[in-house]
N, C-alpha and C positions, 0 to 999 in steps of 0.2 A: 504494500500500500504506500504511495507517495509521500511524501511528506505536504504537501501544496494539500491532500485531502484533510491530510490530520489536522493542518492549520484551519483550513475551511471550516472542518468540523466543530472542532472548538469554539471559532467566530459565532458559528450555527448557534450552539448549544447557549452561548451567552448570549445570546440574542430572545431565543427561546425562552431563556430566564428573564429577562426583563418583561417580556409581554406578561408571561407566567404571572410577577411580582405584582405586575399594572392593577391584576382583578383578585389579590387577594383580599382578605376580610380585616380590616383595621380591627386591632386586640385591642379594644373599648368596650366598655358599657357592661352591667351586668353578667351577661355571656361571656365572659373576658377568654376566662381557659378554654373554653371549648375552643374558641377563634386561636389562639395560639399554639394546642394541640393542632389544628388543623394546619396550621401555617408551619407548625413544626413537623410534620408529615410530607407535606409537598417540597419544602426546601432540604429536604436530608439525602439530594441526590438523586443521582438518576443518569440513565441516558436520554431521557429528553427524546426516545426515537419515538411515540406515537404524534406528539404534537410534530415534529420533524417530519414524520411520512405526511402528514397531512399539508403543511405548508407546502413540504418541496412537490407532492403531486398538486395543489391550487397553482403553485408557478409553472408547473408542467402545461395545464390544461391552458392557460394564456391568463390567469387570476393575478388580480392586483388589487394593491391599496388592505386597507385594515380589516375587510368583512371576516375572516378568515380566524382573527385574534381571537374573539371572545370563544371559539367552537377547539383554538388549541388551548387556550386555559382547562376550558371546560373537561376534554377529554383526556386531562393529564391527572386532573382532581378526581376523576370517576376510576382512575386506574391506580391512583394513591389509598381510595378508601379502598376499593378492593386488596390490597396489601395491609394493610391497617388493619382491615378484619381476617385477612387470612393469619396474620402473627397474633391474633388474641389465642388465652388457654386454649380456649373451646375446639377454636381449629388447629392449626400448627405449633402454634405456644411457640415463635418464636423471641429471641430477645434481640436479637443485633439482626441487622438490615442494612446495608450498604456502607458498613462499618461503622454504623454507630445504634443505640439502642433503638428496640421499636417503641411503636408510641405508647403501648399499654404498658411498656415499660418504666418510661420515663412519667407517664401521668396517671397511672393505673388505668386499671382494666374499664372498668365503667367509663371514666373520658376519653377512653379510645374506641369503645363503641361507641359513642355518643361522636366521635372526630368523625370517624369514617360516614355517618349517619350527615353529619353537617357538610361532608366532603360532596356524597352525591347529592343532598341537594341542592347544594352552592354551584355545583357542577352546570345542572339547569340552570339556574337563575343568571349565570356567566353567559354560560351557550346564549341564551334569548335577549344579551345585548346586543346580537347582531342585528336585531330589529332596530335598534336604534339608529342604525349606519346604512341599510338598507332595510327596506320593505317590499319582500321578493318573495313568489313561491319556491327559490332554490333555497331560502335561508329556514321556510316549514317544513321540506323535503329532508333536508341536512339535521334538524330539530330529530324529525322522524327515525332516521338512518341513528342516531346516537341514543335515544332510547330504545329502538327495539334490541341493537348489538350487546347494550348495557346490561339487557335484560334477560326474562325467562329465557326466550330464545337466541340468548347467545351468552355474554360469560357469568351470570347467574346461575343458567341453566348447566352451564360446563364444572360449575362450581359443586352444582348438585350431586350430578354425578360423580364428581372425582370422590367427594364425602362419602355416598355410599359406598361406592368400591374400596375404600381402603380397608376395611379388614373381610373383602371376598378373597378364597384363593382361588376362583378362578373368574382373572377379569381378560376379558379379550383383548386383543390385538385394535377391533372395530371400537370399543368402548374406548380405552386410548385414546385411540383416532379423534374419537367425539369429544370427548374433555380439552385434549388440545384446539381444538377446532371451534371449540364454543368461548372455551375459561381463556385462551390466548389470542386467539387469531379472528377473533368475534371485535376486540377493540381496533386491532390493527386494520382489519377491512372497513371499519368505521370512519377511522383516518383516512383511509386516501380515498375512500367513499366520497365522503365528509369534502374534501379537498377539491374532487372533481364536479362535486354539483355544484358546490358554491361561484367554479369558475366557468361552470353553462355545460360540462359533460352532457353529450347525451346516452339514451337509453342503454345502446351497444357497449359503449366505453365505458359508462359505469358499471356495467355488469360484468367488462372485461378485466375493470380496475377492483372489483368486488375480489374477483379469482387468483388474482396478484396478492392482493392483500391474504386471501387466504392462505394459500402456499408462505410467504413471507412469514406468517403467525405460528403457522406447522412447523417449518424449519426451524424459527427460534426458537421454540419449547424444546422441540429435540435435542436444539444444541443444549437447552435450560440442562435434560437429563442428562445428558453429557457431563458437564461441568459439574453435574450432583456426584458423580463418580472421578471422573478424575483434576477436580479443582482442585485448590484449598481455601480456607478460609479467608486467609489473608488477603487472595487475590480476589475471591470474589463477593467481599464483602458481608455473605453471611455464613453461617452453617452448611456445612455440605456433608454429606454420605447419611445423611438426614432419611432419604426415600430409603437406602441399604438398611438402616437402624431398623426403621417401622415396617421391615418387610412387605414394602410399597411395590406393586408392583408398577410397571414406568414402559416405555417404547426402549429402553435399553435393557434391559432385563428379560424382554419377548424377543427382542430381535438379534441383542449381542451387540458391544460396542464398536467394531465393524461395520457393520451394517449399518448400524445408525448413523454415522458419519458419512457413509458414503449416502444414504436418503437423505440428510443434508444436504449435502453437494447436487443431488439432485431434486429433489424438490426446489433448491434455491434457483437451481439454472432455470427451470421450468418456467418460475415468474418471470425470469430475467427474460426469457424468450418471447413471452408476453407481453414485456413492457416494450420490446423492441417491434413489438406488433403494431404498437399505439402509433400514428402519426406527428408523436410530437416527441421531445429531449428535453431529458434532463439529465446530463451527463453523472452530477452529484448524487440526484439521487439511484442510478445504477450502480455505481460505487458503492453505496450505502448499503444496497441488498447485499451487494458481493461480498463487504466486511463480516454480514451477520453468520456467513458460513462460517468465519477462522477466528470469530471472537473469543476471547479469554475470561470474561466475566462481563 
């Protein structure tokens, strides 16, 4: 990888972070903690890559100016409460997350459901400033697109499933398939969903951009299992061989760490071929798919 991307990247990511900062919730007024857990949740790092896919496919599609902002806050906050509540006891019972503690940590268990709870509804109330800047059926459409993906039918619904399964011993290959595809690759298809309606996408290419997204969502999770097994902590910021403990079963575990690597590598190419389908460039963000194969944390 270049050095000219890693820079870009960077710029990107701090860039990301200021629009981020624009629509957080000022720690005032009665509610005080909750707003600061919340703030203290979304600022504790990250890749920055769903609001990323989404801008860099808005400037793909020919998108400009600010409509774009409140819909990446939005969908960075709905991807933060969902971490928030997967590290409470109840679920994962983690304590560190991106090398620093999680939130039920740092403010107990109660403010950290109650953060994640104020995360996606602040999420909307973000999202639906874009009516402020525009008053457009792409910006009800794009509304539309980020609660269904949020939801039952997609990383709620992924969520559900993965919770049952964990203590089946026998969870398929197909059930897998569904958990990553709803709990991961359900917010990333939202994003460049999200990104292309706002910038006039039509029918074809959103649904072409939907399939991108979803292959992109798959390959990460996988490489996610990946890194569950041969990371470390230090690198990647939280708890790892976590799934091996809980006799989890995982897409590395059914398939062998071989193979999941190379389904990586191919699923990833797959979008990439995809995106080369599209009549339009965006050279950074093909870059960006290609990195998520050889990621480290």
């Amino acid at each position: 990888m270049s050095r000219n991307f890693n820079n870009e990247l960077e710029l990107k990511v701090k860039e990301i972070e200021k629009i981020i900062c624009r629509y957080l919730p000022e720690e005032e007024g009665p509610a005080k903690t909750v707003k600061e857990a919340m703030n203290y949740s979304v600022l504790a790092g990250g890749k920055r890559l769903r609001p990323m896919l989404m801008q860099e496919t808005f400037t793909m599609f020919g998108g400009q100016g600010e409509l774009v902002y409140p819909f990446m806050a939005g969908i960075e906050m709905i991807h933060t409460y969902s971490l928030v509540h997967d590290d409470l006891p109840a679920m994962d019972n983690d304590l560190y997350r991106r090398g620093k503690k999680t939130t039920h940590a740092v403010y107990g268990e109660t403010m950290g459901i109650l953060a994640g709870d104020g995360l996606l509804n602040y999420a909307f109330e973000t999202a639906l400033k874009a009516f402020d800047i525009e008053l457009s059926p792409s910006v009800v459409k794009a509304a539309r697109i980020l609660a269904d993906k949020a939801g039952i039918h997609g990383m709620v619904g992924g969520q559900v499933v993965d919770i049952e399964s964990e203590n089946s011993e026998d969870v398929s290959l197909e059930t897998i398939e569904f958990i990553h595809e709803h709990k991961t690759a359900a917010l990333i298809e939202a994003s460049m969903m999200i990104g292309a309606v706002l910038a006039g996408a039509g029918e074809a290419e959103l649904k072409k951009t939907e399939q991108i997204g979803s292959d992109v969502g798959l390959a990460f999770q996988i490489q996610d299992d990946i890194l569950d097994v041969t990371s470390t902590t230090e690198v990647l910021g939280k708890p790892v061989g976590s799934d091996d403990r809980n006799q989890k079963t995982t897409y590395v575990s059914l398939k062998g760490l071989d193979q999941a690597k190379a389904d990586v590598e191919r699923i990833s190419n797959r979008a990439l071929d995809l995106l080369n389908e599209l009549p339009y460039e965006n050279p950074f963000l093909y870059e960006l798919i290609r990195k998520l194969i050889s990621r480290r944390k």
